[in-house]
N, C-alpha and C positions, 0 to 999 in steps of 0.2 A: 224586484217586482216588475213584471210586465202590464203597464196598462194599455187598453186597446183601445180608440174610436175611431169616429169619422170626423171629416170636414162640414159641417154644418148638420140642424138634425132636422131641416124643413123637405128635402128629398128624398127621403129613405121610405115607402108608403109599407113596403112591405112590414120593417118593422111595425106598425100599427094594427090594432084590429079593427078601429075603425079612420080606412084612410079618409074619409069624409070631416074627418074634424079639423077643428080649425088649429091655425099655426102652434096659439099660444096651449093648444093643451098637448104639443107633440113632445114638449122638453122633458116631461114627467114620464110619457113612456117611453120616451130613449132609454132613458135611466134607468130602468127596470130591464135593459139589454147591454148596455152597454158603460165604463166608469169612467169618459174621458168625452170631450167633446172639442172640436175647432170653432169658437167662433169668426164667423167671416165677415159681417154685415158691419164688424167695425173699420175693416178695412173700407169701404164706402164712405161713411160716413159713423165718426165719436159719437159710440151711444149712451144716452142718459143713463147717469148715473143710477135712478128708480128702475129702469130695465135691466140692469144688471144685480141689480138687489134681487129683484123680481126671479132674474133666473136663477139665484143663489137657493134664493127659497123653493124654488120648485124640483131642486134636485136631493136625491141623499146625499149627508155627512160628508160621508165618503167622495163623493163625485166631485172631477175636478175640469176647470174652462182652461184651455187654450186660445187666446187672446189674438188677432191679428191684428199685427200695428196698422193705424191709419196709413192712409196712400200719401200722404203729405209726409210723413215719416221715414218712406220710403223712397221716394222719388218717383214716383208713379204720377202722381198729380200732374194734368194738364192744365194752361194755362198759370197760376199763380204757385209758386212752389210749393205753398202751405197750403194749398187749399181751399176751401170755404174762413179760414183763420187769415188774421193779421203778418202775422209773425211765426220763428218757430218757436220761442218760447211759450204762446198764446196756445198754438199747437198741443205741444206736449203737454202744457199743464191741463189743457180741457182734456187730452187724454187720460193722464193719470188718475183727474177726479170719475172717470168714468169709470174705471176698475177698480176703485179703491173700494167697493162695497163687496169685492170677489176676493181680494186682496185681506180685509178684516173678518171674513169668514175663515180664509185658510185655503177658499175654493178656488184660487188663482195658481195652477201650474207655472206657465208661463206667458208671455208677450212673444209672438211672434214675428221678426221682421226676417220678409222676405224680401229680399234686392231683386230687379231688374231684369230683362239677359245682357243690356248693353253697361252694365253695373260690371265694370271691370275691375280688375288687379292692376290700378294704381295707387299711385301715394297719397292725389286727393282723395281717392276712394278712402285708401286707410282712415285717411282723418276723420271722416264724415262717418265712420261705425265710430271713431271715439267720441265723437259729438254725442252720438246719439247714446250714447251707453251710458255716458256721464250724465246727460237729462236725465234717462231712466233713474237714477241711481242705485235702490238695492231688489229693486224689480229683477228675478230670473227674467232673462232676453234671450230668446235664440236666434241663431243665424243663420237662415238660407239663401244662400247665392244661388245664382240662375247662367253665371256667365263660367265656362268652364277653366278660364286664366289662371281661378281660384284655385287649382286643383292640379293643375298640371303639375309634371313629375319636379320642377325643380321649385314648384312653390306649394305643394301639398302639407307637407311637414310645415313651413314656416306659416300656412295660414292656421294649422289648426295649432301652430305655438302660439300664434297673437291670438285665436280665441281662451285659452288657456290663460294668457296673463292680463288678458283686458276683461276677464269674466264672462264671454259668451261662453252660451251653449251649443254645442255641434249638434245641424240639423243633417241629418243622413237620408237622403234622399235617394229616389227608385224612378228613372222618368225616361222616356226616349233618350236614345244616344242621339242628336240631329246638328250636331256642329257647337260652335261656341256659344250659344242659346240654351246651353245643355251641361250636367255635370254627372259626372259618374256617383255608382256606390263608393261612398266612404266612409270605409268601416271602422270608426273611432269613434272617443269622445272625447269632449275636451274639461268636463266636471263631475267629480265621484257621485253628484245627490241628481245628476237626470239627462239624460241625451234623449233627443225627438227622432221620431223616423218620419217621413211623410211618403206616401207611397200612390204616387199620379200614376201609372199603368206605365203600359210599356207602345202606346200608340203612334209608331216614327211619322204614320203617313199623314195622322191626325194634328200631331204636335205641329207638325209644319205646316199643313194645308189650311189651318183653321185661321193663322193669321191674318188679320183683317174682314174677317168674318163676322155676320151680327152673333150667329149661336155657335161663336168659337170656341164658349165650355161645353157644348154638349160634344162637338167634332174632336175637342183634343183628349178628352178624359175619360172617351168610351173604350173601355178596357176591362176584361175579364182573368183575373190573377188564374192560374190553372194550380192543379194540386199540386206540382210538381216547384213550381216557382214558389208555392206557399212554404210548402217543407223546407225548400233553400231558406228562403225570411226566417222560419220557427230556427233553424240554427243560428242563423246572424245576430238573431235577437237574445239568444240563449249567451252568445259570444260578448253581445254586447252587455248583457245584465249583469259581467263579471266584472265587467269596466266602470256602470254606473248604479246606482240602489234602484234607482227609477228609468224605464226606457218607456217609452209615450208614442205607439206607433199610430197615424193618422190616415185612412185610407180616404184615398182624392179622386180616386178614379169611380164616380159619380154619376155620369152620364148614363148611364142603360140599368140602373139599379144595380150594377154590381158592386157595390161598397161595403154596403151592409151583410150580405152575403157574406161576400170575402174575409169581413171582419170575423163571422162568426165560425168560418172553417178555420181560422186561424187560432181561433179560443179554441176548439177542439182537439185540434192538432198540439195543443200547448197545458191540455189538459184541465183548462180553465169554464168553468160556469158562469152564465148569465149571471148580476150582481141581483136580480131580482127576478129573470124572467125563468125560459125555460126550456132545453132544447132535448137531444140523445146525446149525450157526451161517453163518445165511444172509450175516452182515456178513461171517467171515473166507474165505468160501467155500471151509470143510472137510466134507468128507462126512468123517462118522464116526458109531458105534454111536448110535444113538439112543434114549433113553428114551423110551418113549409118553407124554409127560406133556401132549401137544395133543389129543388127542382127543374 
């Protein structure tokens, strides 16, 4: 199975009919487009437990969250390591109560930790994913690195064996090539039941220019996937769903409305229908309502 969304579902307008409405009635008609979602706002700040209830209910059965680990979790955190928290166990445990209402629906994919770019390939580092995996304990966790040390030819194989035997999930990632801030496609997985793709564009001059910018997500992430690049994905993803039952691609590149687009030339090209909504899917040769979201 290939599931498709995006990273967050508060800037997609086009999906909506009416982009006029307010946040909390946007989650319901994602869903009606699309079976997966990234939530992001937890990486900011651990959200109440009742808010993730909340969003459990508002989607179908079927539809599943992708979870972003808090920034404290991560090393992202300025100032205090933890956080807004005490401690890291204070940490994790306020996170886990947060997803556990996602978690007893079923509606919880996975937790996503994404490391740093200055998150390199050492041996502290190692320890510090086993820290964290062992707090998790049987929570799916996936792993995207940002520093490309991970990856390099004489340590590529040996990191996707430690995610293999430490229980991560291989996040396969699409992003500027821009130095060691940067990692390639890696086309593997490292568990039979689900590998992530996350798909940030391909913006070199964006990815680096935006550094230290206030609106350095709209600078790095504005990207327009072309037919040509989608078709290569539609194979990688076909390669990859031999490897895993479930592959979970996330589109990032956000900034200019191209995400949601993108999303949906890619359900096309893979022969796939809106889970509720309603597009021309040239694969299953149905005419029906169409969204303008080609234009």
């Amino acid at each position: 199975m290939i599931r498709i969304g995006l990273c967050g579902w508060g800037d997609h307008d086009r999906l909506y009919k009416d982009v006029r409405a307010a946040a909390r009635n946007k989650l319901p008609a994602y869903a009606q487009w699309l079976s997966t979602v990234e939530v992001d706002s937890s990486f900011y700040a651990v959200q109440a437990p009742a808010l993730m209830q909340r969003w459990g209910e508002a989607t179908p059965a079927d539809f599943r969250f992708v979870v972003k680990a808090y920034q404290g979790m991560t090393g992202h955190s300025r100032g205090s390591p933890y956080g807004s928290f005490d401690n890291e166990e204070v940490m994790y445990n306020a996170f886990l109560t947060s997803i556990a209402p996602l978690r007893e629906t079923g509606k919880l994919l996975a937790v996503l930790f994404q490391y740093p770019p200055w998150f390199d390939c050492t041996r502290p580092n190692v320890e510090t994913l086993r820290v964290a995996k062992a707090r998790m304990g049987d929570v799916p966790c996936a792993l995207e690195f940002r520093h490309q040390s991970w990856y390099r030819d004489d340590m590529r194989d040996k990191t996707l064996d430690f995610a293999r035997r430490e229980g991560w999930l291989h996040v396969v990632c699409d992003e500027p090539q821009a130095g060691e801030g940067s990692v390639p496609i890696v086309e593997a997985a490292s568990d039979e039941a689900l590998t992530i793709v996350r798909l940030h564009g391909r913006n070199k001059e964006g990815w680096v220019s935006a550094a230290g910018q206030p609106n350095w997500r709209d600078v790095r992430y504005l990207y327009r996937y072309s037919q040509q690049e989608l078709e290569e994905w539609a194979e990688r993803l076909k390669r990859l769903e031999s490897l895993s039952a479930t592959v979970c691609v996330l589109f990032n590149n956000n900034s200019g409305g191209d995400a949601a687009d993108n999303a949906l030339q890619l359900m096309e090209m893979l022969g796939q229908l809106p889970p509720r909504g309603s597009f021309v899917s040239k694969a299953e040769g149905e005419q029906v309502e169409q969204l303008d979201l080609f234009s």
